[in-house]
N, C-alpha and C positions, 0 to 999 in steps of 0.2 A: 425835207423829211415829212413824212404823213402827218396830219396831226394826229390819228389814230396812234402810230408809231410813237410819237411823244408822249402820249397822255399814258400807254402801256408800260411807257420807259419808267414814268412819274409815281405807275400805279408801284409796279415791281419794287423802284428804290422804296416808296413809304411803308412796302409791306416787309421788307426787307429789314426798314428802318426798327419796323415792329417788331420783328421777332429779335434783333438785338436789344430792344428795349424789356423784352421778356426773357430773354435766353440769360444774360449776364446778371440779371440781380437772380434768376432761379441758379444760374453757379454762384452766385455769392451766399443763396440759400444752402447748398450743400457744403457749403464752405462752414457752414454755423456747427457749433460741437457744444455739447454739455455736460457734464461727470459731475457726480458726487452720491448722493448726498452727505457731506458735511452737518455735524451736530457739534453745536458749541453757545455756553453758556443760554443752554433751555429751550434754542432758537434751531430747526437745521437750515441749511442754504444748497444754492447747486453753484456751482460755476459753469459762466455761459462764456465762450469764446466765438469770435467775430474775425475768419483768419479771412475774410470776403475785401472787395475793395467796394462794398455800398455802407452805409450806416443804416442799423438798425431799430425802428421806434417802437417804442412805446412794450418793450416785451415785457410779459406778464407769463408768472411761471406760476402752476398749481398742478401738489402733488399730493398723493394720498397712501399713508400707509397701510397696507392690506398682511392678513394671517396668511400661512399657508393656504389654509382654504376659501380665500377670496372677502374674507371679512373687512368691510372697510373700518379700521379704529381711528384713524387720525385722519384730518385732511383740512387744508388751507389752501390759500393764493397769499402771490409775492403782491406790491406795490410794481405800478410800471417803472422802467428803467429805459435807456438808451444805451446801445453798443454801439460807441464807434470802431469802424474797420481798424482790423488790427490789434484790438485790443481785447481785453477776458473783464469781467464783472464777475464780481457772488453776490448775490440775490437770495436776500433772507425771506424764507419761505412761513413766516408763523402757520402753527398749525394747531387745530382744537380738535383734542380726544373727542371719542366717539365712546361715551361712559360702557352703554349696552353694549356695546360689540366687545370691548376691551376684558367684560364681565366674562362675558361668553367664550371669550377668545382662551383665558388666563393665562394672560401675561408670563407670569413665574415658568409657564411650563411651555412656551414658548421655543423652539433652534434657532428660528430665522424669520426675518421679514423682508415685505416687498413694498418698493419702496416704485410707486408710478409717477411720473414726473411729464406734465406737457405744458409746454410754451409758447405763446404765440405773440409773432409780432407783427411789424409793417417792415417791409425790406423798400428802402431806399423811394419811399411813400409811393410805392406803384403795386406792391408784389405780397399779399399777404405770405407770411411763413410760419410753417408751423413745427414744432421737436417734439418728438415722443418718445420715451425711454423708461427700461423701468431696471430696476437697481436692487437684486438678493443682500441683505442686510444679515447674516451671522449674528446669533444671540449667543456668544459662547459659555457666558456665565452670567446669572440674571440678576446674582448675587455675591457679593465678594466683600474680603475684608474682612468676615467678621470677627467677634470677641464677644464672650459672654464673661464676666467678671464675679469674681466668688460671691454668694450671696453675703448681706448683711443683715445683722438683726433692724429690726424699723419700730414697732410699737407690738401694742396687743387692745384687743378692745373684744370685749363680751367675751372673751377664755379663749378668743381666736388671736395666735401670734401670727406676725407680718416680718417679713424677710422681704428684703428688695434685691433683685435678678438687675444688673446693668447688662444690656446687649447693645452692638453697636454694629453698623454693616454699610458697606457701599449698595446702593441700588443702581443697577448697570444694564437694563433693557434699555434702549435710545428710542427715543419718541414717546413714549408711553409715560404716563405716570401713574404711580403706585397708589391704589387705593385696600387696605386688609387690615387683617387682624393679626399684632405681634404673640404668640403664645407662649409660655412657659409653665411645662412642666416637673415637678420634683416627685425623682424617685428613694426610697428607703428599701433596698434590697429589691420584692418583686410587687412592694406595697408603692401606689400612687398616694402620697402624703401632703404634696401643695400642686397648686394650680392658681396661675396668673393672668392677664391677656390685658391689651391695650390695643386700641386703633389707631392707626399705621398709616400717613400718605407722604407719600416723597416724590421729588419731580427724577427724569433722568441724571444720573451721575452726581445725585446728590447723598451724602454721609450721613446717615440717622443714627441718633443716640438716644435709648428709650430705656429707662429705668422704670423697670415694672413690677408691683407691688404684689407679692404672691402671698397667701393664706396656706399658712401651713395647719392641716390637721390632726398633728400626732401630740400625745399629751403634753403639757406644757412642761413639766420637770425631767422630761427627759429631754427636751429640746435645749433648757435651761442651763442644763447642768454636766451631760452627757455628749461626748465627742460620738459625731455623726459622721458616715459616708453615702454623699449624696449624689444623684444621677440628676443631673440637670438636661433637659430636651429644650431647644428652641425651634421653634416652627414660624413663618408666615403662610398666612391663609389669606389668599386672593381668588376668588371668583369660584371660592367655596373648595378648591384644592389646595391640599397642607405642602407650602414649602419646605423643608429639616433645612437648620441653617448648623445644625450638629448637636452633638450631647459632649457634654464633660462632667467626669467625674469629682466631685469639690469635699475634701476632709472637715469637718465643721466644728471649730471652738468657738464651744461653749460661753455664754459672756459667765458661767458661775461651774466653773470646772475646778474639779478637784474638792468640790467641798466639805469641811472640815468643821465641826462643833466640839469643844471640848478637847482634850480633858479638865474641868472645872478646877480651878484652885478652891479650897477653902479654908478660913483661919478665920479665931475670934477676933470680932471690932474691938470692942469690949465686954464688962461684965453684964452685959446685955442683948449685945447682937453676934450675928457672926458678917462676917464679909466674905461674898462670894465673887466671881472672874469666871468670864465662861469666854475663852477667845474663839473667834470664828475666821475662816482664813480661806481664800477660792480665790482662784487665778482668773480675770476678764479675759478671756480670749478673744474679744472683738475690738475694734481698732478704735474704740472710741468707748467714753465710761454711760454709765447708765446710774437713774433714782431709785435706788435702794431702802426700803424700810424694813428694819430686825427686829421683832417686837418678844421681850422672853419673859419666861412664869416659872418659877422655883414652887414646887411644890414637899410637902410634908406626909402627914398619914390621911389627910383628909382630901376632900375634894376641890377646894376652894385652894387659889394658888399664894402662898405667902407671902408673895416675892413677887414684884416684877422691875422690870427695869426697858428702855424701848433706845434704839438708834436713828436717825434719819440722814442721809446724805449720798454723794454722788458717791459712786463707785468709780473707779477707773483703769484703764485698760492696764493687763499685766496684775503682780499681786496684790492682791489688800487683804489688811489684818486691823481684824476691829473689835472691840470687847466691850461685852453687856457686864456693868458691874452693880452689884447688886446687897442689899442690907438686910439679913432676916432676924429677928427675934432669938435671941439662944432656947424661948422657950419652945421653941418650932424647927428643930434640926430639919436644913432641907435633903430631899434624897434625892431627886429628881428635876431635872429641869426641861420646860419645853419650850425649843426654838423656832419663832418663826420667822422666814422671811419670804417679804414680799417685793416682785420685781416683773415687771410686761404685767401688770394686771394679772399677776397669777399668786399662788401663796404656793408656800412650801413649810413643812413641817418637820424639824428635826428634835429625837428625844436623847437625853443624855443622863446619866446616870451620875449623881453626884456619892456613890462609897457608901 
């Protein structure tokens, strides 16, 4: 045979040889598949499958979460990995927010995300390969779970009372995390009477629980004493638009409802005084008692009080009944007495008529 003829032969088989050396790992490359992405405990991932018969090195996956309108908010790379043929890996993809864009984006008001995903490996160390894929993500509720819990009384300080709003909420955008302001609301008919807010960050699929201290500004004795019907609004604000996480309506007892002064007993001590009893009697309507001080003044014809007598202690929740008792001079018949009681840093004045 020629040598020509041989060496053509030689050529043929190595070029031949080549293109199986290229043809089968590029079907092994079409063979490669990936889906997800997967979100779990804070981290998402993809699954990469290897249905090829080469092994895979070194694959390295990086994906970024994009808004509808092409914003990128999040994006990471995986750590490299190896597929052997035949087999599926998940490949934990960490990924770090993109604060501005996510500001911009507002999360809360969100439908859907896109979720872009490429990977690139070495196919059976001859054959770079590369996946590209991108993955519409459903935002169907951004928020769920929640519960706003009837306000309670909390304190008072400079004539301003404090009521605390508990609200509690699942946060349920995936990839993102929650950066805003919790607000609250309180309505008294079509008057705005308190107003609260606290700052707000939760990661994905995390339960937040925020007790938040509102300032109520309607007078203090009517809030004290007077059954209230109140409109509570909760909102979050992210990226400066207001989420409604709802309102409920909340009936309000009084921690000093129903209160009652008098009517005063009075009968001689002896041949010199008289002894007086002035009971006072108000139901706590709040689930928990409160420091109480009753301070009282029996007055005569004059202006100066004859008489006084003072209480100090806890009150506590449901009835109490408590009596200022008092000693005045027979030569000072009393006619009048004035009671006061003090409770949240506020005072309260009740007059009563001793006959």
């Amino acid at each position: 045979m020629p040598i020509m003829s041989i060496m053509s032969i030689a050529s043929a088989a190595l070029l031949a040889a080549g293109i199986l050396l290229i043809a089968v790992p590029m079907a092994s490359a079409a063979a490669l598949g990936i889906s997800g992405p997967q979100y779990s405990n804070g981290t998402p991932s993809v699954t990469v499958s290897n249905r090829g018969t080469f092994e895979v090195y070194g694959l390295a996956v990086r994906a970024s979460v994009l808004s509808p309108g092409g914003l990128v908010l999040a994006s990471g790379s995986s750590a490299p990995v190896d597929v052997p043929p035949g087999s599926t890996v998940t490949v934990s993809v960490p990924i770090a927010p993109n604060y501005s864009s996510i500001a911009g984006a507002q999360p809360l008001s969100l439908g859907r995300l896109i979720v872009n995903v490429e990977a690139d490996a070495n196919l059976a160390g001859i054959l770079p390969a590369r996946l590209v894929a991108s993955f519409p993500v459903n935002v169907s509720e951004a928020v769920e779970l929640v519960s706003v819990r009837p306000p309670s009384m909390v304190s008072a300080s400079n004539g301003s009372l404090v009521i605390l709003e508990d609200a509690s909420f699942l946060y349920d955008v995936p990839f993102l995390p929650l950066s805003g302001v919790l607000e609250v609301r309180v309505m008294n008919g079509t008057s705005q009477v308190g107003y609260g807010s606290r700052a707000i960050s939760a990661s994905p699929g995390q339960e937040v629980e925020a007790p938040i201290p509102v300032n109520i500004s309607m007078p203090p004795y009517a809030l004290l004493t007077r059954a209230q019907q109140f409109n509570v609004s909760a909102y979050l604000v992210s990226g400066g638009a207001p989420y409604p996480l709802g309102s409920w309506i909340y009936r309000w007892s009084p921690p000093i409802q129903g209160l009652s002064v008098g009517p005063a007993a009075v009968g001689p001590m002896n041949g010199s005084s008289y002894a007086v009893s002035v009971p006072i009697s108000f139901v706590d309507g709040q689930a928990h008692g409160f420091p109480l001080s009753i301070a009282g003044y029996l007055y005569s014809s004059g202006a100066a009080p004859v008489s006084e007598a003072s209480w100090r202690g806890l009150a506590s929740p449901g009835p109490n009944s408590i009596r200022l008792e008092f000693t005045v001079p027979s030569s000072a018949a009393p006619r009048y007495a004035v009671i006061y009681l003090t409770a949240f840093n506020s005072t309260m004045a009740e007059k009563v008529n001793l006959g």
